[in-house]
C-alpha positions as CSV (number, residue, x, y, z in Angstrom):
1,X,8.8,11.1,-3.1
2,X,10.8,13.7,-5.5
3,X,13.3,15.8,-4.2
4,X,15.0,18.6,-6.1
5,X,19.0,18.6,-5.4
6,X,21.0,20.8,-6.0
7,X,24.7,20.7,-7.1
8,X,27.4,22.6,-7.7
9,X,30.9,21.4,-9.2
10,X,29.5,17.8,-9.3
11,X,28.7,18.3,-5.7
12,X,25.4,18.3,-3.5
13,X,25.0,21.8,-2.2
14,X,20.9,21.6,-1.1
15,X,17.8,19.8,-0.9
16,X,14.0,21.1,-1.7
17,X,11.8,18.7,0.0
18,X,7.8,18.5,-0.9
19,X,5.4,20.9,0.9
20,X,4.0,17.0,2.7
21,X,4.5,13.8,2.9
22,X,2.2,11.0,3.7
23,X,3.6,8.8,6.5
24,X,1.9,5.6,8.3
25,X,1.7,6.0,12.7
26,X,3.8,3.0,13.5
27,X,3.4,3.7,17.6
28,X,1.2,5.9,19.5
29,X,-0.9,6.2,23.0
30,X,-4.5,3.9,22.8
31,X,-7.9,6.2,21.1
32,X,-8.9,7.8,23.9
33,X,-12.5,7.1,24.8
34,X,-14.7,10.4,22.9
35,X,-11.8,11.9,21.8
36,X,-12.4,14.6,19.1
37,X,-10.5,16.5,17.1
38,X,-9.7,19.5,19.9
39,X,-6.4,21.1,20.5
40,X,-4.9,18.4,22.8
41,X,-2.4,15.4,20.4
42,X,-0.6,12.6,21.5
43,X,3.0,11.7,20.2
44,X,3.2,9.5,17.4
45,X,6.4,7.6,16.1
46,X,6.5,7.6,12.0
47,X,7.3,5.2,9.6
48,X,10.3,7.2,9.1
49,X,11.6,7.4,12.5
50,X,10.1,10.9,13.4
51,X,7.7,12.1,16.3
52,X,4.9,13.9,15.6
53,X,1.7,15.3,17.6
54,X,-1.5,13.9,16.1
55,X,-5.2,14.1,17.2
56,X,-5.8,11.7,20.3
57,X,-8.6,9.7,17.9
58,X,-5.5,8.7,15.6
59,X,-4.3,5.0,16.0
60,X,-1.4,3.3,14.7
61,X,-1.6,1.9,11.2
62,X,-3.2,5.1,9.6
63,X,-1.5,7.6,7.3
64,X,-1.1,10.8,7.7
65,X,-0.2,13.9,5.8
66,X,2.4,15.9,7.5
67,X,4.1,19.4,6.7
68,X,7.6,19.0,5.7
69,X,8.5,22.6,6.7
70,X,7.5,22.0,10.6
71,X,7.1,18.1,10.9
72,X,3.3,18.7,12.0
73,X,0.2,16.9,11.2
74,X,-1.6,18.2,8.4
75,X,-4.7,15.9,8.1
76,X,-5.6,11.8,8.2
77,X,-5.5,10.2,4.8
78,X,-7.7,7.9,3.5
């Protein structure tokens, strides 16, 4: 990933992260039986530590795409 840092005097003063990341679901609740893609998710622990809400058809071992602005899933990745 490529993050633009900014510094001032030598020194760190801010950080522009990427619009997304792609992240692997390391932990999450079993596929629910006919689940679909509606407007009910299901936490989901991240590679990186985080929590985010995913789809309840998302299982652990996929990637996902996920918006660095509000730490929300974007889309499954293939």
């Amino acid at each position: 990933m490529q993050v633009e840092i900014e510094f001032y005097e030598g020194q760190p003063m801010g950080a522009t992260l990427p619009p997304s990341v792609v992240l692997e679901i390391l932990e999450t609740d079993p596929v629910m039986k006919n689940a679909n893609a509606t407007g009910s998710y299901k936490p989901a622990k991240l590679d990186n530590g985080i929590s985010v809400g995913v789809p309840p058809y998302m299982e652990a071992g996929q990637k996902i795409r996920v918006n660095t602005v509000d730490r929300t899933f974007m889309e499954r990745v293939k």
